[in-house]
C-alpha positions as CSV (number, residue, x, y, z in Angstrom):
1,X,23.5,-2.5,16.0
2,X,20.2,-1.8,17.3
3,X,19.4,-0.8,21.0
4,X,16.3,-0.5,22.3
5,X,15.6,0.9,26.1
6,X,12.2,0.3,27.7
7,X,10.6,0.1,31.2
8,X,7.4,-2.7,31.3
9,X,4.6,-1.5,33.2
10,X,3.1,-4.3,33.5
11,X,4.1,-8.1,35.2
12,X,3.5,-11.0,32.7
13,X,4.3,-12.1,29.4
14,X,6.4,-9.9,26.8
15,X,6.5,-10.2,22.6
16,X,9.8,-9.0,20.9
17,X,9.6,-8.7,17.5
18,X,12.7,-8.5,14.9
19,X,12.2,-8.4,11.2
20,X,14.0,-6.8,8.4
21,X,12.4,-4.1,6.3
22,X,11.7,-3.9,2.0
23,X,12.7,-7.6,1.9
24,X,15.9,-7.8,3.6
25,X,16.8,-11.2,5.0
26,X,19.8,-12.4,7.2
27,X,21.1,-13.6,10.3
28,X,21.3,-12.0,13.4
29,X,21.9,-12.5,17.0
30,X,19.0,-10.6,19.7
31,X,20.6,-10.2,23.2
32,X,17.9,-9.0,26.4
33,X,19.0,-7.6,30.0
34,X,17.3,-5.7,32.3
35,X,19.3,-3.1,33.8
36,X,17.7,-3.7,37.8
37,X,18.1,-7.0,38.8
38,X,20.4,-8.1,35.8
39,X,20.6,-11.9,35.2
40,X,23.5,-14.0,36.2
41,X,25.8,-11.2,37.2
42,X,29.1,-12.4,38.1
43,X,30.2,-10.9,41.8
44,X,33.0,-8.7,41.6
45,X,34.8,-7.3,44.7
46,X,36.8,-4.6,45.1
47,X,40.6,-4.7,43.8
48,X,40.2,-7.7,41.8
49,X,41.0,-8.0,38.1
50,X,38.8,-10.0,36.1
51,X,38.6,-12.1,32.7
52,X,35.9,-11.5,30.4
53,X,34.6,-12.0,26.8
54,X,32.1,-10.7,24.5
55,X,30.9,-13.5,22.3
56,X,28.6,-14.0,20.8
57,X,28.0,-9.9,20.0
58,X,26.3,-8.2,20.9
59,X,26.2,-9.9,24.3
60,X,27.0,-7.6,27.6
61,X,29.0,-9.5,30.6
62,X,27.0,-8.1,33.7
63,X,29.1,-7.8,37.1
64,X,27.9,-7.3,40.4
65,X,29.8,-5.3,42.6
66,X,30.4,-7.3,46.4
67,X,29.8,-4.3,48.4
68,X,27.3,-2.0,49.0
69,X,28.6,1.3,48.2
70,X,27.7,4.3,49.8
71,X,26.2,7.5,48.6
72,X,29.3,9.8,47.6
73,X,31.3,7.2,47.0
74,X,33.5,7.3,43.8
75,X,33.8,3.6,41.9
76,X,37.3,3.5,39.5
77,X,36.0,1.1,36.9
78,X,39.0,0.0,34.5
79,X,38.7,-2.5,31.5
80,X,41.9,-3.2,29.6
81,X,41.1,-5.0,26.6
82,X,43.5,-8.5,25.8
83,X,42.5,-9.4,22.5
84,X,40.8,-8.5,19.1
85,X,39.4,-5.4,17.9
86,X,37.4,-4.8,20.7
87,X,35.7,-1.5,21.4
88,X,35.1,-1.6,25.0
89,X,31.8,0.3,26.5
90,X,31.0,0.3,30.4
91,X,27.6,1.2,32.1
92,X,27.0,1.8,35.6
93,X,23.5,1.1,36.7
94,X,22.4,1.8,40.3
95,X,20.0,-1.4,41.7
96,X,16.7,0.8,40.8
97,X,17.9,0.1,37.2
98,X,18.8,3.9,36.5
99,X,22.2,4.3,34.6
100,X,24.3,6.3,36.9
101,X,27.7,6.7,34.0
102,X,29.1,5.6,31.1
103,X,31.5,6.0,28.6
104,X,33.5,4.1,25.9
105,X,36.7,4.4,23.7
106,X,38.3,3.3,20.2
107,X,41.5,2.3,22.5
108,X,42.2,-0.9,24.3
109,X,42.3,0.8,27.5
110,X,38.5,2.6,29.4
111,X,38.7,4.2,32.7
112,X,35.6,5.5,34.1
113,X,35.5,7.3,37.7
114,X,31.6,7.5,38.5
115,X,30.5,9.0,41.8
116,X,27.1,7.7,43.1
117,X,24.6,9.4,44.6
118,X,23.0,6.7,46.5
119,X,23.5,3.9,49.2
120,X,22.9,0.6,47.7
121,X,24.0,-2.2,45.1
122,X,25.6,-1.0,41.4
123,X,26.0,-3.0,38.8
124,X,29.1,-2.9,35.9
125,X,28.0,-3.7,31.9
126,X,30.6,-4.1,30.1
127,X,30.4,-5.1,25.5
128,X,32.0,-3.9,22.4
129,X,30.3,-1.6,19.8
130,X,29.1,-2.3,16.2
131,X,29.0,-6.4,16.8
132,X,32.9,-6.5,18.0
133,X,33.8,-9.3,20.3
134,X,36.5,-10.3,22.1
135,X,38.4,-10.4,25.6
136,X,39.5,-8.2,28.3
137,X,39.9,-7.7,31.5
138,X,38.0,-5.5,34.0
139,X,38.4,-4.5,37.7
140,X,36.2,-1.8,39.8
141,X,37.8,-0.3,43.2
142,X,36.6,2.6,45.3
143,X,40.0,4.0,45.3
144,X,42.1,4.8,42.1
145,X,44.3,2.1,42.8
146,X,45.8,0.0,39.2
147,X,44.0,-3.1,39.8
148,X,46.3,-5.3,39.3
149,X,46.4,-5.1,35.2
150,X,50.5,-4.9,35.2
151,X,50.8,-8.9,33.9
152,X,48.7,-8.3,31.2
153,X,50.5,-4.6,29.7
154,X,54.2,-5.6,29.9
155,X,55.3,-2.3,29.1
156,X,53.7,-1.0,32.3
157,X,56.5,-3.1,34.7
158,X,59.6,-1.0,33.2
C-alpha cells in the first residue's frame, strides 16, 4: 500500500503515473480523493448507524456529516467492523481539507473522540489497511452516546 498526499496548485488537467520498478509487473487497483470537497460523500447525521464496505481495496467510503459543527465541539466517531479481516482506519478532515484526527486499530472495534477547532462542515474517511476489505458499520454523534451498534454485537444486550 502506497499513499501519496499532495495539494495542486494549479486548476486544470492532472497526470498520475503508476509503474513498477526493476521489471516488476502485476495488477493493481489506484483509488483518488481529495480530502476538501470529497466526491460522493454519503450524508451522515448524528446518532445514526450506518452500513459500509471497503471493496474494491484500497477504496475509502467518504461520509459527510449533516450538521455544521461548531468550534469546540467534540465528534464521537465509532466503526464496528461486521465482517472479514478488516483493519478499520478513520480520518477526520475539516471542509478546508486539513485532517483534524485519526487513528486506527488491529480490533474490530475504533472509537475516535476528535475535538474541532473550527465552525464548519467535517468530513469521516473510513478503509482498511494493507489492501483489507470488508464491512462495517459506522456512526458519528456529538455526544458519547452508543449509536445504536447493540444488534450487530450480541454480547453487548446481556
Amino acid at each position: 500500500l502506497l499513499e501519496i498526499h499532495c495539494t495542486l496548485v494549479t486548476t486544470g488537467k492532472h497526470m498520475v503515473f503508476a509503474h513498477g520498478g526493476d521489471g516488476q509487473s502485476g495488477a493493481y487497483t489506484l483509488y483518488l480523493q481529495r480530502s476538501n470537497n470529497p466526491a460522493g460523500p454519503i450524508p451522515i447525521p448524528y446518532g445514526v448507524s450506518l452500513p459500509g464496505t471497503i471493496s474494491p481495496a484500497p477504496e475509502m467510503d467518504v461520509y459527510r456529516i449533516t450538521t455544521t459543527v461548531s468550534a469546540g465541539d467534540t465528534l464521537f466517531t465509532h466503526v464496528l467492523v461486521t465482517s472479514s479481516s478488516l483493519d478499520p482506519y478513520i480520518r477526520i478532515y475539516q471542509q478546508d481539507g486539513d485532517l483534524v484526527c485519526e487513528d486506527s486499530t488491529i480490533f474490530t472495534n475504533l472509537d475516535l473522540e476528535c475535538t474541532v477547532n473550527l465552525t464548519g462542515i467535517y468530513s469521516v474517511f473510513v478503509f482498511g489497511g494493507d489492501n483489507q476489505t470488508g464491512s462495517y458499520r459506522v456512526c458519528v454523534n456529538n455526544n458519547d452516546t452508543f449509536c445504536g451498534f447493540r444488534e450487530y454485537m450480541p454480547q453487548l444486550s446481556r
